[in-house]
MITORDO-367113 format. One record per residue (C-alpha): x negated, z, y. Coordinates in nm, 4 decimals. Each point is the difference from the previous one (the first is absolute). Layout:
residues N
> px, pz, py
> X, Z, Y
...
END
This chain:
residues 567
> px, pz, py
> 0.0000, 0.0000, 0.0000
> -0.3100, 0.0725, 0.2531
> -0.1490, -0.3339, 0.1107
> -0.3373, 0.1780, 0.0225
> 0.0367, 0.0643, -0.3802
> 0.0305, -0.3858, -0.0787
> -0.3066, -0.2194, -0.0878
> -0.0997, -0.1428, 0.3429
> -0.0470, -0.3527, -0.2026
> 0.3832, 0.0018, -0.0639
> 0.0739, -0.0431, 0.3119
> 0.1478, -0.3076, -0.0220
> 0.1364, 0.0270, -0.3279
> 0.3808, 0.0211, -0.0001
> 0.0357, 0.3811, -0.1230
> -0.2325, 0.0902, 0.2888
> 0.2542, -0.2201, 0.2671
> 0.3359, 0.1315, -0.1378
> -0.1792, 0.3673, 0.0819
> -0.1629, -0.0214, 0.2792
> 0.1511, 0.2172, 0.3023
> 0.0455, 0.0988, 0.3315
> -0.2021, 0.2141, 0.2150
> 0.1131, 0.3305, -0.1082
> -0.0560, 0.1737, 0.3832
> 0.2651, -0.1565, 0.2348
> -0.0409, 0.0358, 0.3639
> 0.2908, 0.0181, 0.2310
> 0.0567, -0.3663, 0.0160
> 0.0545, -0.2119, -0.3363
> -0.3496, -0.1839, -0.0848
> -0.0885, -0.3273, 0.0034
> 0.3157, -0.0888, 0.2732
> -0.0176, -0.1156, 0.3614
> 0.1619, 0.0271, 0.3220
> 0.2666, -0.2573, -0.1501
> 0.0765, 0.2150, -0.3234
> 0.0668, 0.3602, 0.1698
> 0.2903, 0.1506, -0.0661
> 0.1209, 0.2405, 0.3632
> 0.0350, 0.3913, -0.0870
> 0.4142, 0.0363, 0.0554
> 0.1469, 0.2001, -0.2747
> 0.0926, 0.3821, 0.0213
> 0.1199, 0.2362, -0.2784
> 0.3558, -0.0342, 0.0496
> -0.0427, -0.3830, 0.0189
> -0.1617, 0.0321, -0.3485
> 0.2737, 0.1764, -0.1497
> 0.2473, -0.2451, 0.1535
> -0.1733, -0.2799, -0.2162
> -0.0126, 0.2561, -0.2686
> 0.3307, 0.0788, -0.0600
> 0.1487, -0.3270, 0.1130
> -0.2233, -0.2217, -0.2411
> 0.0953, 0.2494, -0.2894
> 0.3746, 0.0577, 0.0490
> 0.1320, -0.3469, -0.1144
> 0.3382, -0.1212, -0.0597
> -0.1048, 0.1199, -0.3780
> 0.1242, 0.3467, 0.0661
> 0.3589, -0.0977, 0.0973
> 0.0123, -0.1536, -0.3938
> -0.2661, 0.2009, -0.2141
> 0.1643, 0.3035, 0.0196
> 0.3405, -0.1500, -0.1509
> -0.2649, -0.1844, -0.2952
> -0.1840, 0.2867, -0.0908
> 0.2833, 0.2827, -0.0017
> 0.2212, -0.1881, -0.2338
> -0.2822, -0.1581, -0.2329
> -0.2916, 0.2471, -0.0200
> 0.0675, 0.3233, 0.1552
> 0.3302, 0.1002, 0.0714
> 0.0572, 0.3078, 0.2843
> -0.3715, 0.0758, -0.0275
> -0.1070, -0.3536, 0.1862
> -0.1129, 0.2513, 0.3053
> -0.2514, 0.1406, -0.2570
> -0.1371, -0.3826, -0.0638
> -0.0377, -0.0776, 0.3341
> -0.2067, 0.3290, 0.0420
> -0.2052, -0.0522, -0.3008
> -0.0836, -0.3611, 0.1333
> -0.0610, 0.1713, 0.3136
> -0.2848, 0.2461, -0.1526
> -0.1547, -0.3195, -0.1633
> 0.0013, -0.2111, 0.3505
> -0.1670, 0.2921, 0.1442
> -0.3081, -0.0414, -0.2077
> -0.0632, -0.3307, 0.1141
> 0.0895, 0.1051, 0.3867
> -0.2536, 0.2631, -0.0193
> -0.2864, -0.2293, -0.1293
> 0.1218, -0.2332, 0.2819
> -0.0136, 0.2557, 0.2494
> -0.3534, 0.0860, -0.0925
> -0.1598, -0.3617, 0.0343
> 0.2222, -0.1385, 0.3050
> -0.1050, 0.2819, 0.2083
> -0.3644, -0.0468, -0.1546
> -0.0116, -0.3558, 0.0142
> 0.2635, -0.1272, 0.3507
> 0.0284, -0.3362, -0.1647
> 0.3067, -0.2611, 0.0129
> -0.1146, -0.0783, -0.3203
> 0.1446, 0.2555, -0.1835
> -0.0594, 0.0503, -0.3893
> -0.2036, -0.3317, 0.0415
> -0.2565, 0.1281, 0.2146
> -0.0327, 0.3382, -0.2133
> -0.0421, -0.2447, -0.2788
> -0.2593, -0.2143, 0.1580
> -0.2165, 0.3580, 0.1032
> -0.0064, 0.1702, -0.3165
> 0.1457, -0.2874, -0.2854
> -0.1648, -0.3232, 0.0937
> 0.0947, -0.3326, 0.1413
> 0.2101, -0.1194, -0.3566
> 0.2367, 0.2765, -0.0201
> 0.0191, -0.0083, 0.4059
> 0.1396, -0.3508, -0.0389
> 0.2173, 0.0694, -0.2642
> 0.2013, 0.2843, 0.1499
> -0.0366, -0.1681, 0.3455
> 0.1752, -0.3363, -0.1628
> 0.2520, 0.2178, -0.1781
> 0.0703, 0.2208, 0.2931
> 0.0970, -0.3977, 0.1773
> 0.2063, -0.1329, -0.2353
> 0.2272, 0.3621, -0.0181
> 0.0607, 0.0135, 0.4054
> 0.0849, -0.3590, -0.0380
> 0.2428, 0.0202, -0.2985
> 0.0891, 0.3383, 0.1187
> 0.1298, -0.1235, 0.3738
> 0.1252, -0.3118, -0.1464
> 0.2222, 0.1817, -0.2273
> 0.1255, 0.2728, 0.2486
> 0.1249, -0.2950, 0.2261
> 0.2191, -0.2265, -0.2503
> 0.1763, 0.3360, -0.0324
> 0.1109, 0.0233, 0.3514
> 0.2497, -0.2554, 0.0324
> 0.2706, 0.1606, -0.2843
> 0.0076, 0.3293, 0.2216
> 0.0322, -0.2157, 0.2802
> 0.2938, -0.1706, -0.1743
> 0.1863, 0.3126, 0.0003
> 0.0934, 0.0200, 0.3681
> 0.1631, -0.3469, -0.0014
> 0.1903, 0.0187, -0.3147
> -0.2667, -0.1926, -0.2185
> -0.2601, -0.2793, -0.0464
> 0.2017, -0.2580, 0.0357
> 0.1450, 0.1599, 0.3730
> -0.3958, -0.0226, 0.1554
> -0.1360, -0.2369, 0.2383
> -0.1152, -0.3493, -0.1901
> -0.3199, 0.0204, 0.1400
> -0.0110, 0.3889, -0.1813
> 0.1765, -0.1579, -0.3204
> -0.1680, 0.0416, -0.3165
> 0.0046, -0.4040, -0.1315
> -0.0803, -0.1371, -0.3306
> -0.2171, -0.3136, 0.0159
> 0.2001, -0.2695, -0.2087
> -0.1563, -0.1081, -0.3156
> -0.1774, 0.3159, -0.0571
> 0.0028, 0.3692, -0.0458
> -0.1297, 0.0721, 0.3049
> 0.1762, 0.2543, 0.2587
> -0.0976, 0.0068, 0.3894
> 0.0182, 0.3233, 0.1878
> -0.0573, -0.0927, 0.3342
> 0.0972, 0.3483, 0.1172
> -0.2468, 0.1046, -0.1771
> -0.2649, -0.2077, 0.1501
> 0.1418, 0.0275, 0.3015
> -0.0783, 0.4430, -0.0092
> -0.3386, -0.1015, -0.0778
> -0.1076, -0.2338, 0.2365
> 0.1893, 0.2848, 0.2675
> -0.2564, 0.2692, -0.1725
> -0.3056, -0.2126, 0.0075
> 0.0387, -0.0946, 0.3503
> 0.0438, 0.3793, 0.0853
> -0.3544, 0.1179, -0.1862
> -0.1584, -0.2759, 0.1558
> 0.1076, 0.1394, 0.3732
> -0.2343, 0.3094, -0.0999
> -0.0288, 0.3472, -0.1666
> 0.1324, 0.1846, 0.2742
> 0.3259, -0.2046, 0.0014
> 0.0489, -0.0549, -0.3889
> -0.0658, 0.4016, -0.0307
> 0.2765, 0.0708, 0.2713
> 0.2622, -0.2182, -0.1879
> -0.0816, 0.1795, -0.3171
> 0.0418, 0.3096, 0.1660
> 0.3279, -0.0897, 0.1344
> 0.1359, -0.1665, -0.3049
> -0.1465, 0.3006, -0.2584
> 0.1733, 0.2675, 0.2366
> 0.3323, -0.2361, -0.0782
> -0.0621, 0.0247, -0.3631
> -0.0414, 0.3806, 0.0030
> 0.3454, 0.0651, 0.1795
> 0.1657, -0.2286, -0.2208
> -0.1648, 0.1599, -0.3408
> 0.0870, 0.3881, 0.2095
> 0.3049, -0.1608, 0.0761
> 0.0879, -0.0125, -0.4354
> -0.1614, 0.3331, -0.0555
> 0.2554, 0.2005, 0.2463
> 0.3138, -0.1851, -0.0244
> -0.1160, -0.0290, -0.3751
> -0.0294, 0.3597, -0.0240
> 0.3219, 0.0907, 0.1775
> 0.1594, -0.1935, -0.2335
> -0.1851, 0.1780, -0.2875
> 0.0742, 0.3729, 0.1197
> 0.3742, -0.1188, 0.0464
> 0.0490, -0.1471, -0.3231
> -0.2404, 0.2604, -0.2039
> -0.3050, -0.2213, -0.1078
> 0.1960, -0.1266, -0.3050
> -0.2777, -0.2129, -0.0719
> -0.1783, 0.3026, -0.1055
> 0.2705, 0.1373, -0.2396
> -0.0338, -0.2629, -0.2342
> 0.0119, 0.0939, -0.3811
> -0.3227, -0.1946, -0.0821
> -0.1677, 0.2474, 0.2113
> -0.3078, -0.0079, 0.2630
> -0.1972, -0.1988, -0.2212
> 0.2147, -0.2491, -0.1709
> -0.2774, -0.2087, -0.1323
> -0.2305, 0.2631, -0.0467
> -0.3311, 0.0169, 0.1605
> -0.1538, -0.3455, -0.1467
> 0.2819, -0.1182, 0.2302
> -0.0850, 0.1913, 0.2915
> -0.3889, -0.1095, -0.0009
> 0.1326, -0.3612, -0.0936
> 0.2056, 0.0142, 0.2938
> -0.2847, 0.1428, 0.2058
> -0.2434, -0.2884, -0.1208
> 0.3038, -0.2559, 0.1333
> 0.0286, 0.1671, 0.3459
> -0.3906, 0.0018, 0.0664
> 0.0084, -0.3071, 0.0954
> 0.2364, 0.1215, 0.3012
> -0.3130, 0.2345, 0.1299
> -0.1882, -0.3497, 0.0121
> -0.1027, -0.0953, 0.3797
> -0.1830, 0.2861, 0.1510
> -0.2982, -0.1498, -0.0361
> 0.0728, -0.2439, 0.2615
> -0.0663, 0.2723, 0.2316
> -0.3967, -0.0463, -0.1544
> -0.0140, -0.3432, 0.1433
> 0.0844, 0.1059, 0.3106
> -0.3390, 0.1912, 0.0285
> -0.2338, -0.1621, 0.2702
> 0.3076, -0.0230, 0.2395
> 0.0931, 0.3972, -0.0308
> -0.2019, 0.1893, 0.2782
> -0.0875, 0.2756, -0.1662
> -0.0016, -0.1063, -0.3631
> -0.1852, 0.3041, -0.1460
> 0.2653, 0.2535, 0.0786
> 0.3318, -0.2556, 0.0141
> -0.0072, -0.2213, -0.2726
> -0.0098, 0.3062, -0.2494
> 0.2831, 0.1491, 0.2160
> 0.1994, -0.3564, 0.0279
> -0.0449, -0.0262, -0.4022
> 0.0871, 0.3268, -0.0962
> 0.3023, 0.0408, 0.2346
> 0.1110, -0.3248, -0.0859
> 0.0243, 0.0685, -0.3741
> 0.1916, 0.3489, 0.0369
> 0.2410, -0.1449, 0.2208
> 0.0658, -0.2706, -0.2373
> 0.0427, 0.2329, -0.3323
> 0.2117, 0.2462, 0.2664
> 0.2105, -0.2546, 0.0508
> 0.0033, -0.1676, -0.3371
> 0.1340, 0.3152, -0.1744
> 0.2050, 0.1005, 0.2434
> 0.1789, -0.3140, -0.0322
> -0.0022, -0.0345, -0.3881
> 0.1198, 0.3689, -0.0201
> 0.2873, -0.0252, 0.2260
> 0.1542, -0.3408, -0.1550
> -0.0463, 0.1205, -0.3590
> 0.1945, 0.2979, 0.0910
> 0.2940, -0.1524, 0.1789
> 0.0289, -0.3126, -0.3092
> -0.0602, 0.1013, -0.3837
> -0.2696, -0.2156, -0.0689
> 0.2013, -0.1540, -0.3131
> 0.2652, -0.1269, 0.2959
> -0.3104, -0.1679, 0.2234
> 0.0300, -0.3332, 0.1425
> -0.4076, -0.1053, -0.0471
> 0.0632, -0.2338, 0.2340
> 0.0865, 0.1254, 0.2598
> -0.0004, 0.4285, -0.0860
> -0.0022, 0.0965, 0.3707
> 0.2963, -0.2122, 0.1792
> 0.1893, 0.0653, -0.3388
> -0.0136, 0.3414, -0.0147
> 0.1331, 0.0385, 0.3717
> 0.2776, -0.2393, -0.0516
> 0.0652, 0.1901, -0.3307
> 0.1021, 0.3124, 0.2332
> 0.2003, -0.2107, 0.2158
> -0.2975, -0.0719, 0.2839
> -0.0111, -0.3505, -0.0460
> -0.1397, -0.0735, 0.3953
> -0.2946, 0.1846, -0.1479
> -0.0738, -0.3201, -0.1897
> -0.0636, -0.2003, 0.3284
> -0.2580, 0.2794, 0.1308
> -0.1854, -0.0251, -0.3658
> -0.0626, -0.3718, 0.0506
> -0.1274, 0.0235, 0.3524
> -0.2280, 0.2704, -0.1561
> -0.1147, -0.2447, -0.2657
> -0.0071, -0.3071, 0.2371
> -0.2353, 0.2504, 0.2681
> -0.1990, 0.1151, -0.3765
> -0.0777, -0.3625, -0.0773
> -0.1473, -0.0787, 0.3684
> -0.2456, 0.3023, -0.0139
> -0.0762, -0.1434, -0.3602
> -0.0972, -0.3337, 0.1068
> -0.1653, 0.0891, 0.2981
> -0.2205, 0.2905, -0.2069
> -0.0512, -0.2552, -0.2862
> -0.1097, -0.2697, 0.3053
> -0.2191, 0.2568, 0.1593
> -0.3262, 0.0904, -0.2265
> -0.0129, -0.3722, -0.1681
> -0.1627, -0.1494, 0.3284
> -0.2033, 0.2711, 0.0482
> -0.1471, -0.0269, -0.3156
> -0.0551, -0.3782, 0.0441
> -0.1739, 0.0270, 0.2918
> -0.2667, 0.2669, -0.1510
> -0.0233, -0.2405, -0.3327
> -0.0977, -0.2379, 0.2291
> -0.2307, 0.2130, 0.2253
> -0.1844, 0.0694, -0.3390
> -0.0393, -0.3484, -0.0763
> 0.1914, -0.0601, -0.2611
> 0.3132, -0.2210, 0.1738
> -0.0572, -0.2479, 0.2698
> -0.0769, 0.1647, 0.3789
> 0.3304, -0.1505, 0.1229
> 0.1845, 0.2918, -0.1562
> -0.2192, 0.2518, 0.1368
> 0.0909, -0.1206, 0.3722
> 0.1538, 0.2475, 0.2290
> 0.1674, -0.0762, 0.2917
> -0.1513, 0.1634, 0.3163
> 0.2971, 0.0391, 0.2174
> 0.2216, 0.1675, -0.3009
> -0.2565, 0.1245, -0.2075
> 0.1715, -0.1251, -0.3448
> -0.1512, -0.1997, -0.2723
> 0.2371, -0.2742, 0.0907
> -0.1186, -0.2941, -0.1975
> 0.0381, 0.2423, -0.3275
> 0.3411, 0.1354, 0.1624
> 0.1451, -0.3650, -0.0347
> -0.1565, -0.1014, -0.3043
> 0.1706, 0.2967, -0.1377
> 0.2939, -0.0910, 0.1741
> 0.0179, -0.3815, -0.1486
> -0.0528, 0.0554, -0.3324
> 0.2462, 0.2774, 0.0090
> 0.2890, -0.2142, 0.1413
> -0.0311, -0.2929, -0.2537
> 0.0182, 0.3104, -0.2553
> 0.2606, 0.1699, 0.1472
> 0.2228, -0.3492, 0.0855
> -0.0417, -0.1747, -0.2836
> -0.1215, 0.1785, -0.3144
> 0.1867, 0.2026, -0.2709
> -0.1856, 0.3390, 0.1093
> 0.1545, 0.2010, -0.2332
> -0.2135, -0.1473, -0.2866
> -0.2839, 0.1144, 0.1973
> 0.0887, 0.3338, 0.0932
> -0.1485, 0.2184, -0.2534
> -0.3268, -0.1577, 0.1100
> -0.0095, 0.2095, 0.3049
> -0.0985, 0.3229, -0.1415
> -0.2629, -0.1589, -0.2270
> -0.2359, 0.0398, 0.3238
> 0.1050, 0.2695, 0.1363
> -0.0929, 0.1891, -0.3244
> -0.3230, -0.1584, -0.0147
> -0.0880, 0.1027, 0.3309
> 0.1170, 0.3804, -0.1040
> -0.2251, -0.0109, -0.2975
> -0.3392, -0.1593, 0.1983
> 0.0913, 0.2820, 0.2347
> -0.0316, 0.2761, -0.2264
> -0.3410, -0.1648, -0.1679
> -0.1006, -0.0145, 0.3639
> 0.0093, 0.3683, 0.0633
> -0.1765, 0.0781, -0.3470
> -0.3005, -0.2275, 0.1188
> -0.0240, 0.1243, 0.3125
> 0.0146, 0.3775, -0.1247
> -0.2435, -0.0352, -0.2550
> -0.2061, -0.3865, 0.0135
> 0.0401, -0.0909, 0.3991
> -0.1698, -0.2863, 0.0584
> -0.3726, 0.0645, 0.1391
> -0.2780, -0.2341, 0.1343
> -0.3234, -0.0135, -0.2112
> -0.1861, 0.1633, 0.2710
> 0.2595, 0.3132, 0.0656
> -0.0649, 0.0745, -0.3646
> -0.3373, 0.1183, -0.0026
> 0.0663, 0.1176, 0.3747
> 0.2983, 0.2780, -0.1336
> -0.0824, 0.0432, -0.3520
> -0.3789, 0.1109, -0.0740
> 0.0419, -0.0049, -0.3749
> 0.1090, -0.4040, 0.0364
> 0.0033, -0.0008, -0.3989
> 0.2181, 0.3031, -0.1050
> 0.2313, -0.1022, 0.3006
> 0.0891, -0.3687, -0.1293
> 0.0304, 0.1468, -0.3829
> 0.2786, 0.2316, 0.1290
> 0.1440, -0.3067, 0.1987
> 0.0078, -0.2547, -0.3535
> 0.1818, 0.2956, -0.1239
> 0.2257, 0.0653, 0.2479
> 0.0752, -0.3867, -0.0210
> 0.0590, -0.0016, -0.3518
> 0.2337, 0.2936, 0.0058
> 0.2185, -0.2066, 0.2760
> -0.0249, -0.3078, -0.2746
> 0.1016, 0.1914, -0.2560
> 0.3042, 0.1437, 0.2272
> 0.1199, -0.3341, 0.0830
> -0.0749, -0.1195, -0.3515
> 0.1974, 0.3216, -0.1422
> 0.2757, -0.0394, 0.2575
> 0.0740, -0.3778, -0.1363
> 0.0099, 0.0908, -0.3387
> 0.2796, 0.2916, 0.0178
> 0.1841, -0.2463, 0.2102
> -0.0054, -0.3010, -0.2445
> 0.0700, 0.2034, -0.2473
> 0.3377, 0.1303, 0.1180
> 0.1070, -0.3175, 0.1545
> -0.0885, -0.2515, -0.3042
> 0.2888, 0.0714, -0.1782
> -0.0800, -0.3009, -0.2463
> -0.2550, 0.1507, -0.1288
> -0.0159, 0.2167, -0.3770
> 0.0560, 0.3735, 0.0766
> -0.3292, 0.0545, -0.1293
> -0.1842, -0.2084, 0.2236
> 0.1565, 0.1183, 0.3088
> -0.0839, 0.3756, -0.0905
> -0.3479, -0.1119, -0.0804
> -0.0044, -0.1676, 0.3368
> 0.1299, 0.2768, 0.1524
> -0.2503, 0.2299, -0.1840
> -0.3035, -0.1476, 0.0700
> 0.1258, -0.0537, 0.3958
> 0.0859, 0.3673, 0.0066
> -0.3315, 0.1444, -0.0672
> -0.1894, -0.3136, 0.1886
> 0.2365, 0.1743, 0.3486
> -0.0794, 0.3396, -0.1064
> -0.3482, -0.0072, -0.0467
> -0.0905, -0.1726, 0.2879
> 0.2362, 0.1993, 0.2415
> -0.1391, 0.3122, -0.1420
> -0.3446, -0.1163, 0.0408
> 0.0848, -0.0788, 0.3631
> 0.1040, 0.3619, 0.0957
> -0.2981, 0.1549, -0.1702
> -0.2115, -0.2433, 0.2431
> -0.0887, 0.0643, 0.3514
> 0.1251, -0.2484, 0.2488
> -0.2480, -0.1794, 0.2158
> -0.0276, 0.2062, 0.3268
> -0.1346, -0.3212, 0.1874
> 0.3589, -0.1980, -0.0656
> 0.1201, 0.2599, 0.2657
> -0.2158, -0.1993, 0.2375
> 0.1688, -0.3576, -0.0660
> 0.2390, -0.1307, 0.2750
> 0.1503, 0.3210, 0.1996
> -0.1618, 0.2946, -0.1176
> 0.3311, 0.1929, 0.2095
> 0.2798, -0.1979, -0.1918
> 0.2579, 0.1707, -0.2658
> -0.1134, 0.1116, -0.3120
> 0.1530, -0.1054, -0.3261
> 0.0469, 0.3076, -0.1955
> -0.0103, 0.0892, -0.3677
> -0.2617, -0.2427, -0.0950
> -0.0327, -0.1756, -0.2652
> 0.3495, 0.0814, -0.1504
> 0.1981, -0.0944, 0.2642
> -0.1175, -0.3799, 0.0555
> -0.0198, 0.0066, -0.4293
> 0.3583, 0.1007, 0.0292
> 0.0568, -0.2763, 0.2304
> -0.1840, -0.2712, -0.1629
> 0.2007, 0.1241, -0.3542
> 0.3401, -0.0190, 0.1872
> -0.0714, -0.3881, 0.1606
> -0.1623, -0.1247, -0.2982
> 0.2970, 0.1250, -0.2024
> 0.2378, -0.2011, 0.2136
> -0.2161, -0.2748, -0.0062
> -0.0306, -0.0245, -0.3425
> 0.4297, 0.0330, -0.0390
> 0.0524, -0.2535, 0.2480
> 0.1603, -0.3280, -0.2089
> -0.2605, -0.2904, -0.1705
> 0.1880, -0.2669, 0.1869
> -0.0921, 0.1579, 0.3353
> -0.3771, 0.0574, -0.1171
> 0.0107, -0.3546, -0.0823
> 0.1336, -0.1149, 0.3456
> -0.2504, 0.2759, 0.1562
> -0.2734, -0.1744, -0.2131
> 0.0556, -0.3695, 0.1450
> -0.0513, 0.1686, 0.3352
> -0.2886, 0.1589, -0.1174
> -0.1499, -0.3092, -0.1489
> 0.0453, -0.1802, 0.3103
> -0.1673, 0.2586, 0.1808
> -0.2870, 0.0035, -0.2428
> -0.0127, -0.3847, 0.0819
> -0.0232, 0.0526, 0.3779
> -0.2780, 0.2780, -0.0368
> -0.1900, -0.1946, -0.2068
> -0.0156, -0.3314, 0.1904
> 0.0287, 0.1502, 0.3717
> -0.0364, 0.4373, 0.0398
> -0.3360, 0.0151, -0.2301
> -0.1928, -0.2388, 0.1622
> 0.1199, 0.1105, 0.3873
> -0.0012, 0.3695, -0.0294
> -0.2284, 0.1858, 0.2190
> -0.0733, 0.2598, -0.2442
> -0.1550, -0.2684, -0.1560
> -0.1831, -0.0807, 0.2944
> -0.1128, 0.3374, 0.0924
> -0.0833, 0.2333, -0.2887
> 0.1666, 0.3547, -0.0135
END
């Protein structure tokens, strides 16, 4: 993992390119940029939380809870979307940690590029693009239904708003869709300042609206006497496998916070906010989530629940039908913070894949009088209105957490490398560490106990996903993964971390606690998902993936400046 450690005659070898790194000491302003790729210092805590919250909350909510009470967990769905909210947290803490260390709008590629190497920087960089694409696109074909409902239907909107099916073909055209993007991409290209405001204004919406079903929800509940709670089948109606299924389902609901970690170089004080905007963002969200899921599961029996629409039902079951009006606008205002979240970060992260080297300088452009990666902002933009206008989305959907995930797991390896093998130069070595010798045998170590994490991690997660396979196989699998996580976990906390990774980035930054089993438990809870995520969306991930490859090979390997200037 240490560049110093590799054979200086394999430097041009393709192992040594696919691990080269960054500088691990960043100064205040992003390296290797100029005047022309600086992002402007505009972003305050409450900002941060705005995008936060607003990228997390998405329309999701106002149909998960409806899905998951009546299939998986019954009454206890609050206690699902607090277990998923424990397991988000891991991932928000090791986020915390290396945003406020590392101000990049990079995000989990940047931490991957510092302490993983160039290849798996591309990878979760190129996955992290196609899920804010997909993501958006999706969010927007879903905005013309609720739209729908305030003029009596589809068929009642404007033409020029009209879903139309091309003749001769399957294809369906959503101009209202592409219409809401082209609106959002115009707005992040008019600057931070004014893209942050909106979101603040259209997230404070969303929160009345969602406070809005909690107390009218609950007066309902204490007049009627919480009969969803008095149900024969009890708290627990599918027993606790159907709670923690149910909690696995709603995770994906916690999904967005990290949004606020692309957001880094334009937060003023990044050390202190961004582990404030993060952390706030996330107990607002599970606040709110539970709140939510517990009031509408006690007002309906979950065995009466309209999945479809759980919310708007269960008013207009207790004769407050006009409620049903005030749920769409809620999921209509949910959608809009969605998009413009899911449009945020994927610009941002352009721009610094192109800084690097490893995309053409065109997308690394910012524009001096708004200070927004504009030329990234409107790629973004394009691709996502042919997606969103024209293309079956839904097909594509369960591609969005595929990077997301990714990007949780790199962040978790991140923080064990930086605890216990941060990056050093060949002459800080000698310089810090007297006995050179002893000091790079504990680091091998340490770097084989991370492998054999990882490794161990994969194994226990195959092995209860891979369903096809003999009984046997899976618990030898299992087994074998077991004692690979163990082992090297256990010799983690018996070793001393490296005092000098304190001195990386901002010395004064938050602190991820409880290392190494809280970013283990993190890595274990993503990779799980990962590995229970459908094989026809791994194959559709993989094309991308490919493609990628193909682009890295023939364009980001031979331009990037880490290949020019050794680190």
């Amino acid at each position: 993992m240490d560049a110093p450690l590799l054979n200086k005659r394999a430097e041009h070898n393709g192992l040594y390119k696919l691990l080269r790194r960054k500088a691990a000491n960043v100064p205040e302003e992003a390296p290797h940029t100029s005047n022309d790729m600086q992002l402007i210092k505009a972003l305050d805590v409450s900002q941060l939380v705005s995008i936060g919250v607003g990228t997390t909350i998405g329309a999701g909510i106002f149909i998960l809870v409806g899905t998951v009470a009546k299939e998986q967990a019954g009454p206890s769905v609050s206690v699902s979307f607090f277990i998923a909210g424990l397991a988000a947290a891991l991932s928000a803490l090791c986020y915390a940690e290396l945003a406020s260390r590392y101000p990049s709008a990079g995000s989990a590629y940047h931490y991957a590029y510092t302490f993983l190497g160039e290849g798996f920087a591309w990878l979760v960089g190129w996955a992290l693009v196609l899920e804010y694409t997909v993501g958006g696109s999706t969010v927007a074909r879903g905005f013309s239904p609720n739209l729908a409902l305030f003029v009596g239907g589809q068929e009642k909107l404007p033409i020029w708003l009209m879903r139309q099916q091309i003749p001769g073909t399957n294809i369906i055209l959503d101009p209202c869709a592409g219409l809401l993007v082209v609106v959002v991409t115009l707005l992040l290209c008019a600057g931070i300042k004014e893209s942050a405001t909106a979101q603040t204004i259209m997230t404070a919406g969303l929160v009345l609206v969602l406070l809005f079903v909690i107390f009218v929800g609950s007066w309902i509940g204490f007049s009627t006497g919480w009969q969803g709670y008095k149900q024969a089948s009890g708290f627990l109606p599918f027993g606790l496998r159907g709670t923690l299924g149910g909690a696995a389902t709603v995770f994906f609901s916690y999904i967005g916070f990290d949004a606020v970690a692309s957001t880094a170089e334009e937060v003023k004080n990044p050390q202190r906010d961004l582990p404030l905007g993060i952390g706030l963002a996330l107990f607002i969200c599970g606040s709110l989530y539970m709140a939510v899921s517990a009031v509408v599961v006690g007002i309906v029996p979950y065995t009466q629940m309209n999945p479809d629409t759980p919310i708007s039902s269960a008013f207009s079951d207790h004769g407050v039908s006009w409620a049903m009006y005030i749920v769409a606008v809620g999921a209509m205002v949910a959608m809009l913070t969605t998009l413009l979240g899911s449009f945020l970060p994927q610009p941002r992260i352009l721009m610094t894949m192109s800084r690097d080297g490893l995309l053409p300088s065109i997308f690394g452009t910012v524009n001096k009088s708004t200070a927004v990666p504009v030329n990234s902002t409107l790629a973004t933009g394009l691709v996502a209105v042919l997606m969103s206008t024209s293309m079956d989305v839904d097909q594509l959907s369960g591609m969005v957490s595929v990077g997301t995930l990714m990007a949780f797991t790199v962040v978790g390896l991140c923080i064990l490398v930086l605890r216990y093998v941060p990056p050093l130069e060949e002459s800080s070595i000698a310089a810090s560490f007297p006995e050179e010798e002893e000091h790079e045998s504990k680091r091998f170590l340490a770097v084989l106990s991370i492998i054999s994490i990882f490794g161990g991690i994969l194994l226990v997660s195959l092995a209860s996903s891979f369903t096809f396979l003999a009984s046997w196989g899976r618990w030898m699998m299992g087994t074998v993964g077991l004692l690979l996580l163990i082992s090297g976990t256990v010799k983690l906390l018996i070793t001393k971390e490296v005092g000098i990774s304190h001195h990386f980035g901002h010395s004064n930054c938050f602190h991820c606690p409880f290392v190494p089993v809280l970013p283990v438990a993190s890595i274990l809870v993503n990779v799980y998902l990962l590995a229970n995520i459908g094989i026809s969306t791994w194959i559709r991930v993989s094309v991308w993936l490919i493609f990628g490859l193909l682009v890295y090979a023939f364009y980001g390997v031979h331009y990037s400046l880490s290949g020019r200037t050794r680190v």
